[in-house]
C-alpha positions in Angstrom: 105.2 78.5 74.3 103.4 81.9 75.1 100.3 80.8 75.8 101.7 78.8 78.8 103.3 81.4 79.8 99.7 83.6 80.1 98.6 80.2 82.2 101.3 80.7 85.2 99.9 84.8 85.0 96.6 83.7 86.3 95.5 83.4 90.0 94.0 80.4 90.9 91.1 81.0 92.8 88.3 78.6 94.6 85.8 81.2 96.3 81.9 80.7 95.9 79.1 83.6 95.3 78.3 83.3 99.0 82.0 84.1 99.9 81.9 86.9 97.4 78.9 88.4 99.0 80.2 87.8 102.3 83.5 90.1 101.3 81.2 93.0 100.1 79.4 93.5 103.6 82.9 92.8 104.9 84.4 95.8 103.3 81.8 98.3 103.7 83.2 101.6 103.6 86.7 100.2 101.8 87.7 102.7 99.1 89.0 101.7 96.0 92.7 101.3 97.3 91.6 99.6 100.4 90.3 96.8 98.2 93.5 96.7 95.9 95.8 96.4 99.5 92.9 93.3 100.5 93.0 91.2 97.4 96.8 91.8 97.2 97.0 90.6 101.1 94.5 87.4 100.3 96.9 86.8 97.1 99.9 86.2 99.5 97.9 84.2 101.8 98.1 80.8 99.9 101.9 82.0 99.6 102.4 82.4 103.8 101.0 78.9 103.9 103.3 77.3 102.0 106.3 79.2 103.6 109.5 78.0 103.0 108.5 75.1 100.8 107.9 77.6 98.0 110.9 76.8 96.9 110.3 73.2 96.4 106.7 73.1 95.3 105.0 74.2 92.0 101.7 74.2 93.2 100.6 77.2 95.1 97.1 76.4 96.9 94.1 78.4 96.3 93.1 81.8 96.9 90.1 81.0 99.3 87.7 83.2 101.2 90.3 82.0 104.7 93.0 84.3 103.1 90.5 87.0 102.7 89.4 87.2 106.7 92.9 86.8 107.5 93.6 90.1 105.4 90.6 91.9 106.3 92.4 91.5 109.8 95.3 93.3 108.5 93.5 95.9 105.9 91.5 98.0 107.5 89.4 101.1 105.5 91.1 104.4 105.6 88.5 106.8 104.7 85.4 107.3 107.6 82.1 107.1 106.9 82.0 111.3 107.4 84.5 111.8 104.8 82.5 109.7 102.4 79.1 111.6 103.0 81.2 114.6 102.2 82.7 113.5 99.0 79.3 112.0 97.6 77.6 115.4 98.6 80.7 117.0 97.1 80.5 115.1 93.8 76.4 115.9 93.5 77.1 119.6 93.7 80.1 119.6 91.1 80.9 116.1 90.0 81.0 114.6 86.3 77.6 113.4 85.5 77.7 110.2 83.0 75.3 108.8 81.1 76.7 104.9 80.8 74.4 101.5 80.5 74.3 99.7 83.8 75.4 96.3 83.7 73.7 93.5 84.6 75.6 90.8 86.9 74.6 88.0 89.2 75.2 90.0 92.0 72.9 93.1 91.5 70.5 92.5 94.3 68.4 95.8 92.5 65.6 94.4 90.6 63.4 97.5 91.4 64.8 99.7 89.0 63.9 99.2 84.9 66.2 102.5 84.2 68.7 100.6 82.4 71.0 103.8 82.5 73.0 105.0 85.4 73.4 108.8 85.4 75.8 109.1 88.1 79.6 107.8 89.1 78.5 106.8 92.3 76.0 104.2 93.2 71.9 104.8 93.1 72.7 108.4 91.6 74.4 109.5 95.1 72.3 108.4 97.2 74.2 107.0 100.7 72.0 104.0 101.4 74.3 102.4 98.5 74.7 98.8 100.4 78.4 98.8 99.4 81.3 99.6 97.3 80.4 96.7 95.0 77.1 98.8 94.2 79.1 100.8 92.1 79.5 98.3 89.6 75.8 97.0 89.3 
């Protein structure tokens, strides 16, 4: 049957909103990549747990915000905080400016502004006192 076959695709995941937020500050100054290499590290972490028994068991535990801090110990950001001031002042001198409705998400902690468009790639127009890469997306 193919759609049990999408079912044993998915991830199985038990993390809360807190935990979410708590990642975000975590990976302040984590580029796109960086965050791809930290939610493939936290995927293998239910994985390491099981260990050898994975071949015995069909029921891989959670991914859970434990997995995370263990791969935030091995995934560290490769970009500095310089390099980033010079790419967003980079991209505000010559970058591709877009016109695209913002999104509204549990998550967007910016009430203040009632532009509901976003005219920029990066967050609050390019302005660095983004709180984090998650910004982007609010």
């Amino acid at each position: 049957n193919n759609n049990n076959n999408n079912n044993n695709n998915k991830l199985n995941v038990k993390i809360s909103d807190k935990q979410i937020n708590e990642i975000i500050e975590l990976t302040e100054g984590y580029s796109a990549s960086d965050i791809k290499n930290l939610v493939n590290d936290a995927a293998m972490g239910p994985i390491r747990d099981v260990g050898m028994d994975i071949l015995n068991t069909k029921n891989i535990p959670p991914i859970t915000i434990k997995h995370f801090r263990n791969a935030l110990e091995n995934i560290k950001p490769s970009t500095t905080k310089q390099a980033q001031l010079k790419f967003e002042k980079w991209d505000r001198q010559f970058g591709t400016k877009l016109k695209v409705k913002k999104k509204k998400n549990k998550y967007n902690d910016n009430k203040k502004n009632d532009n509901n468009y976003q005219s920029n790639a990066l967050p609050n127009n390019g302005n660095v006192k983004s709180k984090s890469w998650f910004s982007m997306f609010q």
